[in-house]
TIVO-2410 file (N, C-alpha, C; in nm, 3 decimals):
# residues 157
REC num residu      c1      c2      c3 atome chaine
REC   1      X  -9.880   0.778  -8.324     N      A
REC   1      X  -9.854   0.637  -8.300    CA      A
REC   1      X  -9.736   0.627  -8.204     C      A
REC   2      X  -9.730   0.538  -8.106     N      A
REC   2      X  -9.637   0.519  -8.015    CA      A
REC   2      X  -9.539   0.440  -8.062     C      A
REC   3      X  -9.389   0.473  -7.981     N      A
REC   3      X  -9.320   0.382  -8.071    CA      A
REC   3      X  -9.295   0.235  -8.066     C      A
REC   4      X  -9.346   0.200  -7.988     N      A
REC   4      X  -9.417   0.041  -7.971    CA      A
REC   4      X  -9.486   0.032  -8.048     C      A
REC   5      X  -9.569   0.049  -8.060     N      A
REC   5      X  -9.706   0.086  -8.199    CA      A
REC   5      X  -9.601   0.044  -8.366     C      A
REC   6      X  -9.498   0.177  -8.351     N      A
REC   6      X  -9.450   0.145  -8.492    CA      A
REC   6      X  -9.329   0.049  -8.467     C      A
REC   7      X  -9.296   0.027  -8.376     N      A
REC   7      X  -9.194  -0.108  -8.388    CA      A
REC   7      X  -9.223  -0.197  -8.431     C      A
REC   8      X  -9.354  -0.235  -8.366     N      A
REC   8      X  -9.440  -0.368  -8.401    CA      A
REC   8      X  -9.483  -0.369  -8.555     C      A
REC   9      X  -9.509  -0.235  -8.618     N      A
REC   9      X  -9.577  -0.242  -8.717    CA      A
REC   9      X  -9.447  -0.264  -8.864     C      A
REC  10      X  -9.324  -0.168  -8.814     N      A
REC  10      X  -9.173  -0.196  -8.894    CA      A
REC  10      X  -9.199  -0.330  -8.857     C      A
REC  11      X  -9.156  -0.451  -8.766     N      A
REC  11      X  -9.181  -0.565  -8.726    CA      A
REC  11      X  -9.229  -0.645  -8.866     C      A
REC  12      X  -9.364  -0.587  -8.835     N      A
REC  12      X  -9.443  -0.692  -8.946    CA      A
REC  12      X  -9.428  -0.603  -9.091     C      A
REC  13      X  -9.398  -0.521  -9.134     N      A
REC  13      X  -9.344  -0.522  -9.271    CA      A
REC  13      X  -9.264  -0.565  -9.271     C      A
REC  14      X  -9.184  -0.569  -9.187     N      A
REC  14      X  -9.050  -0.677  -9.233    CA      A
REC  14      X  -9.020  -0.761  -9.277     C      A
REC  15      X  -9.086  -0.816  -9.206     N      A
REC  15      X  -9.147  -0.989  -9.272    CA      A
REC  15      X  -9.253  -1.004  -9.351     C      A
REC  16      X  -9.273  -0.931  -9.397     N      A
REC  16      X  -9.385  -0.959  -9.505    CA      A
REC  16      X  -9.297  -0.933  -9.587     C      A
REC  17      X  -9.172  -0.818  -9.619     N      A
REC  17      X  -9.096  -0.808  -9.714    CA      A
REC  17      X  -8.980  -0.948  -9.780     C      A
REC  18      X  -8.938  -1.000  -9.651     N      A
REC  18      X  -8.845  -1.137  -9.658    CA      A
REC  18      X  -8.991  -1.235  -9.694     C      A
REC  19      X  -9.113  -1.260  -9.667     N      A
REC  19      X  -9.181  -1.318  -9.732    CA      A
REC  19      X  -9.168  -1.329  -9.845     C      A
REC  20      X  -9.220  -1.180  -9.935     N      A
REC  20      X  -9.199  -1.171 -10.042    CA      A
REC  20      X  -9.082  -1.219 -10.143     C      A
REC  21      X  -8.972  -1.187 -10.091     N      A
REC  21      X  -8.843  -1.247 -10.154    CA      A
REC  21      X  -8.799  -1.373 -10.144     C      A
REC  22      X  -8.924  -1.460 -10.031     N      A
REC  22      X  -8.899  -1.604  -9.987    CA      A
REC  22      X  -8.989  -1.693 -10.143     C      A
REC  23      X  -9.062  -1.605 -10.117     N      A
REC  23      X  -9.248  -1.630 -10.221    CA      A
REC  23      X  -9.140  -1.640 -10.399     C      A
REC  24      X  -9.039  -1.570 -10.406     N      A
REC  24      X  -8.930  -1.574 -10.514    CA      A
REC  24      X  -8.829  -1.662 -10.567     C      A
REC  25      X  -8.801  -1.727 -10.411     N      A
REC  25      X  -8.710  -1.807 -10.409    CA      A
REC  25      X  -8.530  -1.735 -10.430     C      A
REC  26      X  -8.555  -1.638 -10.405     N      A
REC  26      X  -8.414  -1.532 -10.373    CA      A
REC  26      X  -8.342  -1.530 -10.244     C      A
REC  27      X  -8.259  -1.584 -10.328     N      A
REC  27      X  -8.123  -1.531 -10.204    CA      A
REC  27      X  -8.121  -1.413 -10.180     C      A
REC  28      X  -8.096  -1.364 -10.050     N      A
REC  28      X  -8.093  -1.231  -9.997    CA      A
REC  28      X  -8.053  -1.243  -9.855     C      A
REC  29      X  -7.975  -1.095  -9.815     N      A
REC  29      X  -7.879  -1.114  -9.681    CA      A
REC  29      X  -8.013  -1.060  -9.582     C      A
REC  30      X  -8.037  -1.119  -9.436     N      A
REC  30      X  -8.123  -1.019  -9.376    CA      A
REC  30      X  -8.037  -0.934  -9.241     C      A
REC  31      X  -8.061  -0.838  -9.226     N      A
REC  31      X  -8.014  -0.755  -9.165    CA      A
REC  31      X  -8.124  -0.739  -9.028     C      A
REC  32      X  -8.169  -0.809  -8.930     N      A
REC  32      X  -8.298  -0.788  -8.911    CA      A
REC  32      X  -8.260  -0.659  -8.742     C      A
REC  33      X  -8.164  -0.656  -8.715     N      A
REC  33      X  -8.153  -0.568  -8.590    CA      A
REC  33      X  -8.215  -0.416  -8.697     C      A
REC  34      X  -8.165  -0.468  -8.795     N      A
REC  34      X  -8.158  -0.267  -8.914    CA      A
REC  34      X  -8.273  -0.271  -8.982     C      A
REC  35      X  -8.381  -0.420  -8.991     N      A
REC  35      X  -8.484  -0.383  -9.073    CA      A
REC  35      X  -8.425  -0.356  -9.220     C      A
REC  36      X  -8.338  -0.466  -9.255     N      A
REC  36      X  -8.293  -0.458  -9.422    CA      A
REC  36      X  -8.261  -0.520  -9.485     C      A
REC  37      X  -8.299  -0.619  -9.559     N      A
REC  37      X  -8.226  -0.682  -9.655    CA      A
REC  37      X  -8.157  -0.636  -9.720     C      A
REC  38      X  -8.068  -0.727  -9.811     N      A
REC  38      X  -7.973  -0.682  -9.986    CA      A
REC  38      X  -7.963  -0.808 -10.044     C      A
REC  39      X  -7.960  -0.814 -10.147     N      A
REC  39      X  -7.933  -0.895 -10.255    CA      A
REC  39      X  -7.928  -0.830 -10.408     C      A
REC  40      X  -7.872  -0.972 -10.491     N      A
REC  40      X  -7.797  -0.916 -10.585    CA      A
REC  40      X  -7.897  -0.957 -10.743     C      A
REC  41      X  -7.894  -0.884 -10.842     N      A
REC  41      X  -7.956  -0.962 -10.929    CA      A
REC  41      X  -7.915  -0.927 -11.047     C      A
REC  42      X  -7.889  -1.009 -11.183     N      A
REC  42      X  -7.813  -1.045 -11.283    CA      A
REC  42      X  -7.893  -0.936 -11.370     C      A
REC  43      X  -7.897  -0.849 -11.455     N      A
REC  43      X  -7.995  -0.778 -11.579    CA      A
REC  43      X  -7.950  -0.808 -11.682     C      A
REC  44      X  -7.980  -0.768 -11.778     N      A
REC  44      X  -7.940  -0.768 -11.910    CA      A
REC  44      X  -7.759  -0.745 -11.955     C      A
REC  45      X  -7.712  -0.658 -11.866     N      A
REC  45      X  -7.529  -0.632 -11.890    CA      A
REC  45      X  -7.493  -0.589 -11.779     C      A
REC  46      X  -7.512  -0.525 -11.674     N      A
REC  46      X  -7.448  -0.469 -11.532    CA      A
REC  46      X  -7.537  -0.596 -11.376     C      A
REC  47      X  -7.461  -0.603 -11.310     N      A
REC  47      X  -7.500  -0.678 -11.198    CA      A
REC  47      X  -7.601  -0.552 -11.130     C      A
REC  48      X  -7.688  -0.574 -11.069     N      A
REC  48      X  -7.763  -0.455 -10.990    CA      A
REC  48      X  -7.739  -0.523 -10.829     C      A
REC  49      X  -7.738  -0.462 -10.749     N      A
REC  49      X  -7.717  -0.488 -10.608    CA      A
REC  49      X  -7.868  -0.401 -10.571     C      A
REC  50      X  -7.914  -0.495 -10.487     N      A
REC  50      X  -8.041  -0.383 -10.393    CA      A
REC  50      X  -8.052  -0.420 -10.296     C      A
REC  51      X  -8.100  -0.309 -10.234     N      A
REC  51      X  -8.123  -0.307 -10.095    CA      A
REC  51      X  -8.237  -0.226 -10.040     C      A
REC  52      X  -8.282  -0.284  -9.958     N      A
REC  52      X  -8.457  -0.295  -9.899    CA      A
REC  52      X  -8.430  -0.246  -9.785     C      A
REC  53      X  -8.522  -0.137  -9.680     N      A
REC  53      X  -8.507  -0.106  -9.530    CA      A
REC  53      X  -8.633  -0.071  -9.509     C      A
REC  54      X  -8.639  -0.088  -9.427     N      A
REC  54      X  -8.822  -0.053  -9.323    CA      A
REC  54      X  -8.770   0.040  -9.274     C      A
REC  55      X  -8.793   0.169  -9.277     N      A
REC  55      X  -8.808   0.312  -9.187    CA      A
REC  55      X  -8.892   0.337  -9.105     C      A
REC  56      X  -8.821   0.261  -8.946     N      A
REC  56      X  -8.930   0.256  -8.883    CA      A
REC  56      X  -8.986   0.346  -8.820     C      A
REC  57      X  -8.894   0.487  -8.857     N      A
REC  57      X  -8.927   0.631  -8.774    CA      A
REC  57      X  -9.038   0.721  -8.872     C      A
REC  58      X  -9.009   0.684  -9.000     N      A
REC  58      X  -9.060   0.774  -9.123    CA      A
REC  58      X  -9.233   0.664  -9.178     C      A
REC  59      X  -9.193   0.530  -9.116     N      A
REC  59      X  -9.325   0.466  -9.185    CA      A
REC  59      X  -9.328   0.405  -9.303     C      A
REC  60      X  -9.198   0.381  -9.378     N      A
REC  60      X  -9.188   0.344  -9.497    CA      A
REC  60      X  -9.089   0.248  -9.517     C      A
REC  61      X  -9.121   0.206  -9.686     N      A
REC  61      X  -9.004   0.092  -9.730    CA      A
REC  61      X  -8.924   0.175  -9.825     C      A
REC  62      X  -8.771   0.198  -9.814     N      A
REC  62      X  -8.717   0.265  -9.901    CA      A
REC  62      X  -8.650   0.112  -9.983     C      A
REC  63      X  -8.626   0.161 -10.142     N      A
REC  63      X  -8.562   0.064 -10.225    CA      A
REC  63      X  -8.459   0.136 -10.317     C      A
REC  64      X  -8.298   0.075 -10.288     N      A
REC  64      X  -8.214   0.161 -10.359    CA      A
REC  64      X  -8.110   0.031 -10.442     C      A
REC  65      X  -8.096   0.103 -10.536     N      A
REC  65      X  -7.980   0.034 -10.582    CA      A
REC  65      X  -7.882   0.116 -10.641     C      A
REC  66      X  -7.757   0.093 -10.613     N      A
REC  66      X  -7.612   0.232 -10.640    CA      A
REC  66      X  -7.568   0.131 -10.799     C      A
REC  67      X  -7.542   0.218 -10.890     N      A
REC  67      X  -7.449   0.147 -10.996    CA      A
REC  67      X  -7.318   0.142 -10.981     C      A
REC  68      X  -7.296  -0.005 -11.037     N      A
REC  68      X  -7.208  -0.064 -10.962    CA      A
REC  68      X  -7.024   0.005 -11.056     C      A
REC  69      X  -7.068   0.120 -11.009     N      A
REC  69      X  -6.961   0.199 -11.098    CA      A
REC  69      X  -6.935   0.339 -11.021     C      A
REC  70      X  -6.856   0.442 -11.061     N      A
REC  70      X  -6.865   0.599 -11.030    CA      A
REC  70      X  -6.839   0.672 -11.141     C      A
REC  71      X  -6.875   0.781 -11.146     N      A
REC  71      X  -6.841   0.895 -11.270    CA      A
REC  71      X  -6.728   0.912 -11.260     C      A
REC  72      X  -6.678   0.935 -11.362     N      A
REC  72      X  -6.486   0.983 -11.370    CA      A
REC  72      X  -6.527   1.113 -11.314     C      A
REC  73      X  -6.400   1.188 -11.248     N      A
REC  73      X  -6.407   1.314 -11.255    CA      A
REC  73      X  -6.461   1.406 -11.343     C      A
REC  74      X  -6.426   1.387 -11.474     N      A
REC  74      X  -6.416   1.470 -11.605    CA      A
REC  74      X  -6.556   1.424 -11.666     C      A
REC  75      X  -6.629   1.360 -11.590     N      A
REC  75      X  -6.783   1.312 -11.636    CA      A
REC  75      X  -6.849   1.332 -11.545     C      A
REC  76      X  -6.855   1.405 -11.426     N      A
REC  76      X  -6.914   1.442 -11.333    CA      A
REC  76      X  -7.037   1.585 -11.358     C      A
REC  77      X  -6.990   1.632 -11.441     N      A
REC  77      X  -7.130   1.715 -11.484    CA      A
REC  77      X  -7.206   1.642 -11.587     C      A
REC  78      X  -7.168   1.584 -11.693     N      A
REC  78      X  -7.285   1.474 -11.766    CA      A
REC  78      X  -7.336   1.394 -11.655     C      A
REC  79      X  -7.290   1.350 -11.526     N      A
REC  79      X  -7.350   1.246 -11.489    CA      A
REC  79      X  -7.453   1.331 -11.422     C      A
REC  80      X  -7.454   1.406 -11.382     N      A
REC  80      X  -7.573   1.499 -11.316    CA      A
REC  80      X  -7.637   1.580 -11.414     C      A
REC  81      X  -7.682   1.554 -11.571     N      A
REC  81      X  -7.765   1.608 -11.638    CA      A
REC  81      X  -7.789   1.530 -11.686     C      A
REC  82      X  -7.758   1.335 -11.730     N      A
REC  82      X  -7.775   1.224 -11.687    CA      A
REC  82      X  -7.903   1.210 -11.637     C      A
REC  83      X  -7.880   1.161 -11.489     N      A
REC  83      X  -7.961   1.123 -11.384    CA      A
REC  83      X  -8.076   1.217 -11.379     C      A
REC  84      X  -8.069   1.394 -11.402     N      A
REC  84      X  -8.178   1.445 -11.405    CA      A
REC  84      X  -8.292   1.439 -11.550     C      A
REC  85      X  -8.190   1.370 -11.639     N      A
REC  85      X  -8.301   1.347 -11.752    CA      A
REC  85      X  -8.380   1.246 -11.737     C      A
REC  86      X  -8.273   1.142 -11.686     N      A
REC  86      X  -8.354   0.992 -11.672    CA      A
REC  86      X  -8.448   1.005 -11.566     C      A
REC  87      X  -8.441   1.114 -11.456     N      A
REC  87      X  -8.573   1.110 -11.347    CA      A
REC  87      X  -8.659   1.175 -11.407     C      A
REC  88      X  -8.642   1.242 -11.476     N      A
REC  88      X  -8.754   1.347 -11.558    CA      A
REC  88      X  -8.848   1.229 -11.612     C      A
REC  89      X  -8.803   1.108 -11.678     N      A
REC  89      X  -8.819   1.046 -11.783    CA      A
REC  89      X  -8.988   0.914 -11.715     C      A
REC  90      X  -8.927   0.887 -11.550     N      A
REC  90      X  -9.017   0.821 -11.475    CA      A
REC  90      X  -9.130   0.861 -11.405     C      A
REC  91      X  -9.205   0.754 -11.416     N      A
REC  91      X  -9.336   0.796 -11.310    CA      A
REC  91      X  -9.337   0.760 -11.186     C      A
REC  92      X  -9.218   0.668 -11.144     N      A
REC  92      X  -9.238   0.642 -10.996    CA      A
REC  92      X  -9.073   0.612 -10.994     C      A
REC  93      X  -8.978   0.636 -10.848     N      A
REC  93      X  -8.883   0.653 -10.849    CA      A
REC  93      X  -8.788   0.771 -10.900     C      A
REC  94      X  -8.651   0.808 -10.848     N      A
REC  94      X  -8.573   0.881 -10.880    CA      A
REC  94      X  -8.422   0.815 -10.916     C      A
REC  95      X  -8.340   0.905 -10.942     N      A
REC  95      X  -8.204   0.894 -10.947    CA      A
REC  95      X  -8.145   0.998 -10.850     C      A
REC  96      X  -8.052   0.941 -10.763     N      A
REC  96      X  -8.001   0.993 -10.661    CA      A
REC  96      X  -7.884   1.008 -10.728     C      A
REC  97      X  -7.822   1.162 -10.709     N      A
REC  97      X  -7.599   1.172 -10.744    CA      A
REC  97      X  -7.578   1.254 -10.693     C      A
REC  98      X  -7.442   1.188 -10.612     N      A
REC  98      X  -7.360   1.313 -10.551    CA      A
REC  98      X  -7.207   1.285 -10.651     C      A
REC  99      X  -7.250   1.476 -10.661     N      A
REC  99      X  -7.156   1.486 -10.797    CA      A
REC  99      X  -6.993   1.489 -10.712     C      A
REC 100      X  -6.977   1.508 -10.570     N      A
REC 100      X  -6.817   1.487 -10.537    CA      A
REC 100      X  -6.781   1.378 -10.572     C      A
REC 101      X  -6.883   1.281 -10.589     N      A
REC 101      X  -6.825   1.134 -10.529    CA      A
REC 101      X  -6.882   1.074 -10.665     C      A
REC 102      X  -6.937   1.089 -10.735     N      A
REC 102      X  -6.961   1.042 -10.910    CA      A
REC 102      X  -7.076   0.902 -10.823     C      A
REC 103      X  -7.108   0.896 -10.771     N      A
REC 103      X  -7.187   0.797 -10.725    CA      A
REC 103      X  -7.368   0.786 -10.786     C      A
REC 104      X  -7.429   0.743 -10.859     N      A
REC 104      X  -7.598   0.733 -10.916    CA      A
REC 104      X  -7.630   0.586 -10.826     C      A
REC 105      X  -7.737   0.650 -10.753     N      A
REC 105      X  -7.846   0.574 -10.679    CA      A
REC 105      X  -7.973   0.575 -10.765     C      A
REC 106      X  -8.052   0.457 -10.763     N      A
REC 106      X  -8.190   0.470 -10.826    CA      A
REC 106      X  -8.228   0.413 -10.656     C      A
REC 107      X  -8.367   0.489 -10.605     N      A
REC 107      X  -8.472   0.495 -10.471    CA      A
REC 107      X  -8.552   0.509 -10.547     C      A
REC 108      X  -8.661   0.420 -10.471     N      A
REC 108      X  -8.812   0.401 -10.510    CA      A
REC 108      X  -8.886   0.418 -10.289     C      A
REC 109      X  -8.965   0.454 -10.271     N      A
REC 109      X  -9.011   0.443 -10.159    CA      A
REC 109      X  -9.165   0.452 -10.142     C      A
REC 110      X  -9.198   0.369 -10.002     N      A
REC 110      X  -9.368   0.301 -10.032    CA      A
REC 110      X  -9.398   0.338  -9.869     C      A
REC 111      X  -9.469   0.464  -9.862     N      A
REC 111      X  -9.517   0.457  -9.709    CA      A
REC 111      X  -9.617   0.353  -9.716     C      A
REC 112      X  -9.572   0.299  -9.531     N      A
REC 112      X  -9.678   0.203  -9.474    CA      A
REC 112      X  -9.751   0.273  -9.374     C      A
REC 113      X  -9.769   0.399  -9.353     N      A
REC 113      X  -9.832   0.488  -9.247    CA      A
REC 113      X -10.014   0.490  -9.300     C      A
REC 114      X -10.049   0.451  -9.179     N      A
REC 114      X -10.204   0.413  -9.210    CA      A
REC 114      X -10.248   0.333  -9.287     C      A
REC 115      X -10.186   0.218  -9.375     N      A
REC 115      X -10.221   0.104  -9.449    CA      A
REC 115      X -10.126  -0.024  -9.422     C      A
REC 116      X -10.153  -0.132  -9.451     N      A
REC 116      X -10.007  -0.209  -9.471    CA      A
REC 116      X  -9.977  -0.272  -9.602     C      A
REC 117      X  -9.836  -0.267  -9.617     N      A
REC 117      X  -9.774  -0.301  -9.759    CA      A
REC 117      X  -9.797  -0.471  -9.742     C      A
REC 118      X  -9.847  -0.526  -9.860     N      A
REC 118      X  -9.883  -0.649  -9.910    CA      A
REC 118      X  -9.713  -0.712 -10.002     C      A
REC 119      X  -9.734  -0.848 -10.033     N      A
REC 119      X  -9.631  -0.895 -10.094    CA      A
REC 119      X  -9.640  -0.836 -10.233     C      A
REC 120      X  -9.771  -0.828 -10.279     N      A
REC 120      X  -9.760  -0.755 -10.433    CA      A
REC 120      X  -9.697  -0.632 -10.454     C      A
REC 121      X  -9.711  -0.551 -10.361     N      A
REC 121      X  -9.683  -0.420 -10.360    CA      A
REC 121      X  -9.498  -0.438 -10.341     C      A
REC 122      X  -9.445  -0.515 -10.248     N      A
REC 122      X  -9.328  -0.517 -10.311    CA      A
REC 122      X  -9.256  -0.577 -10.408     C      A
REC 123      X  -9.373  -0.681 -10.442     N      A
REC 123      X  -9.304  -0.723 -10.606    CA      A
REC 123      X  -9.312  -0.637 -10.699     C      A
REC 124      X  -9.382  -0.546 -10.653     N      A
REC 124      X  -9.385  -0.421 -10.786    CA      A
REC 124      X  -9.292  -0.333 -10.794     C      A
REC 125      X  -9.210  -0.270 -10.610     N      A
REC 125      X  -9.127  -0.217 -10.574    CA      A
REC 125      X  -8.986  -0.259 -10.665     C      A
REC 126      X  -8.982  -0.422 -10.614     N      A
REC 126      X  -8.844  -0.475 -10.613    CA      A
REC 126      X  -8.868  -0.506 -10.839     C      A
REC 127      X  -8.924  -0.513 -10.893     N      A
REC 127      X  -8.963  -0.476 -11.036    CA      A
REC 127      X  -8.937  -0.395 -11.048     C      A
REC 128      X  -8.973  -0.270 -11.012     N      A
REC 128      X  -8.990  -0.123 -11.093    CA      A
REC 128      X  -8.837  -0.066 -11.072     C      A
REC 129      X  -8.744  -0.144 -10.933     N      A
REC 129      X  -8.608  -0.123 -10.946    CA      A
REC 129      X  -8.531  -0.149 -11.067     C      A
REC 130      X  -8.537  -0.308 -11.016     N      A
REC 130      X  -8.504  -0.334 -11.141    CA      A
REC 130      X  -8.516  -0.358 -11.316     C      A
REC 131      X  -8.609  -0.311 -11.351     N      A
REC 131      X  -8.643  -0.288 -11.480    CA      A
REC 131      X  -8.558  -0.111 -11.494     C      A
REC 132      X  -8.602  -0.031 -11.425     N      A
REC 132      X  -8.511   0.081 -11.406    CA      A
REC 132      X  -8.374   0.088 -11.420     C      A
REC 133      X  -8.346   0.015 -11.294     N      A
REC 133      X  -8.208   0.007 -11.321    CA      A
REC 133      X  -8.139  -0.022 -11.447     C      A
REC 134      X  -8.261  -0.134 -11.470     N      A
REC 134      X  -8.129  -0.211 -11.556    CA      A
REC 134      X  -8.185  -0.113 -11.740     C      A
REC 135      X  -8.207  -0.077 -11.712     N      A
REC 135      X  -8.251   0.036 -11.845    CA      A
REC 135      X  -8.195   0.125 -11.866     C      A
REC 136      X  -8.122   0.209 -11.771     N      A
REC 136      X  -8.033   0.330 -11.745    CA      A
REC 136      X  -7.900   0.271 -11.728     C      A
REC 137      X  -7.857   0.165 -11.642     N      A
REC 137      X  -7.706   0.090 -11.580    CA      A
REC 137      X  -7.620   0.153 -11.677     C      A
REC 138      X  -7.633   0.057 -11.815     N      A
REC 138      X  -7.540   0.057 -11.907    CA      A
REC 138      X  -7.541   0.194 -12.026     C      A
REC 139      X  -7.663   0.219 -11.981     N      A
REC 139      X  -7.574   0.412 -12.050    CA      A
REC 139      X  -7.552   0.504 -12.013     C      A
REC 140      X  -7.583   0.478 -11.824     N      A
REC 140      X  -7.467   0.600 -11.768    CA      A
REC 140      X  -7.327   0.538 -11.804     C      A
REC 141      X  -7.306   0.393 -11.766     N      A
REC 141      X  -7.172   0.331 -11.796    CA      A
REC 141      X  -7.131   0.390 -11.920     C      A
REC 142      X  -7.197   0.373 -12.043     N      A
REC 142      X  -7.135   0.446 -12.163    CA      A
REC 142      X  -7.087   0.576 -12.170     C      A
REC 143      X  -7.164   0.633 -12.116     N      A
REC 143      X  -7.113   0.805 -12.104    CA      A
REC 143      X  -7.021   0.822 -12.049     C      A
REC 144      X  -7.022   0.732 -11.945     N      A
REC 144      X  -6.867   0.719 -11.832    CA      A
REC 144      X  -6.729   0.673 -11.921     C      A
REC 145      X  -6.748   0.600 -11.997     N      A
REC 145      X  -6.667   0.579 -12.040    CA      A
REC 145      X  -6.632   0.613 -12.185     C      A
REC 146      X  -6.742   0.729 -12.223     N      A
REC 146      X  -6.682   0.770 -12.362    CA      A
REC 146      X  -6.765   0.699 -12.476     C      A
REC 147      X  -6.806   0.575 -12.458     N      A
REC 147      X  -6.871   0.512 -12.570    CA      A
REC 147      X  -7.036   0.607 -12.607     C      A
REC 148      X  -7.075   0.617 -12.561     N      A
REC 148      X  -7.169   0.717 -12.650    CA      A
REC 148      X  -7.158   0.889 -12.584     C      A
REC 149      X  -7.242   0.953 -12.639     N      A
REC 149      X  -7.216   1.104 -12.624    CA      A
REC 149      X  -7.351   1.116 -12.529     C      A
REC 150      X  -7.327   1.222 -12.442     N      A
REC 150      X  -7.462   1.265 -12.360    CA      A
REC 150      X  -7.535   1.345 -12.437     C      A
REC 151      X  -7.485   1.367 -12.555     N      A
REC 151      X  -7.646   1.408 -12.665    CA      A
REC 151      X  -7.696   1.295 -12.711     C      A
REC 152      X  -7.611   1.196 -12.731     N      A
REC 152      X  -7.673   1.066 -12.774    CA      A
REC 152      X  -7.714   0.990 -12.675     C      A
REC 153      X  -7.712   0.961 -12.536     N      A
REC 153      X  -7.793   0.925 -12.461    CA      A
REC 153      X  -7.927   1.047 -12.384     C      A
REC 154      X  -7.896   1.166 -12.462     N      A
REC 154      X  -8.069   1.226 -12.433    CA      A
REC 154      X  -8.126   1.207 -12.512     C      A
REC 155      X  -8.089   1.211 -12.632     N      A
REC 155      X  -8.183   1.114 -12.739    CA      A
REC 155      X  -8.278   1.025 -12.701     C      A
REC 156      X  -8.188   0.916 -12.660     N      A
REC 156      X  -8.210   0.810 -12.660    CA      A
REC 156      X  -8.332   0.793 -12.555     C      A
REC 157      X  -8.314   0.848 -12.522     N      A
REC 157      X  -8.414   0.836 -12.339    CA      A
REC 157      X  -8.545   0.944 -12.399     C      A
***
C-alpha cells in the first residue's frame, strides 16, 4: 500500500474513531496532526485516563491507559509479577511495566490492514479498556501501598 493509500485510510479511521466517542457523547482531546485522542473516565475508585492513536505506519488502533500511580521502589518486583499475572489472566489485551520507572500500562490494539474498523469495534476496544482497567487499578494500588499482600492479590485474580 502506498503511503497516500494509508494516509487516507489512518484519515478515515480517525474519524470514525472521534465518531464513535461523538456517538457517546464524550469529552475527549483530539490530537488530529498525531491521529489521537485522550480522555478521561471516572470507574469504580481510580480515575482511568485513555488514549487512542491510529498507527498509520503499522495499520492499527493502539488503546492505552497508564495507572494513574507508580510502584514504590521497594514494590517494583511485585509490580512485575503483578502485571504478568493479571495478563496471564486476559483474553484480549496486556499489561505493559517498566520496572525502572514502576510505571503499569494496560494496551489493547485492533489492526485496520485489509479491513476497516467500524464504531462497534471501538466501543468494544474503548470497553474492554476500561472494564480492565478498572478491575486491576485498585489492586495494583493496594499492593503499592501495602494494603493487601501479592499472595492475596494472586488469589484473588
Amino acid at each position: 500500500m502506498s503511503n497516500v493509500d494509508k494516509a487516507e485510510r489512518a484519515k478515515e479511521v480517525y474519524e470514525t474513531l472521534c465518531a464513535a466517542l461523538e456517538s457517546r457523547n464524550w469529552h475527549y482531546k483530539r490530537e488530529d496532526e498525531l491521529k489521537l485522542v485522550h480522555f478521561s473516565v471516572q470507574g469504580d475508585d481510580l480515575p482511568m485516563r485513555i488514549l487512542m492513536v491510529v498507527d498509520e505506519e503499522r495499520m492499527l488502533v493502539r488503546v492505552m491507559s497508564g495507572m494513574p500511580f507508580t510502584m514504590k521502589e521497594e514494590k517494583r518486583i511485585e509490580g512485575a509479577i503483578m502485571t504478568c499475572a493479571a495478563t496471564n489472566k486476559l483474553a484480549n489485551g496486556c499489561f505493559d511495566y517498566d520496572i525502572t520507572k514502576g510505571t503499569i500500562t494496560f494496551r489493547i490494539t485492533a489492526s485496520y490492514r485489509e479491513t476497516m474498523i467500524g464504531e462497534g469495534l471501538f466501543s468494544y476496544l474503548i470497553d474492554c479498556t476500561t472494564s480492565i482497567v478498572d478491575r486491576f487499578n485498585d489492586q495494583f494500588f493496594a499492593v503499592n501501598e501495602g494494603m493487601i499482600s501479592l499472595q492475596d492479590f494472586l488469589k484473588k485474580i
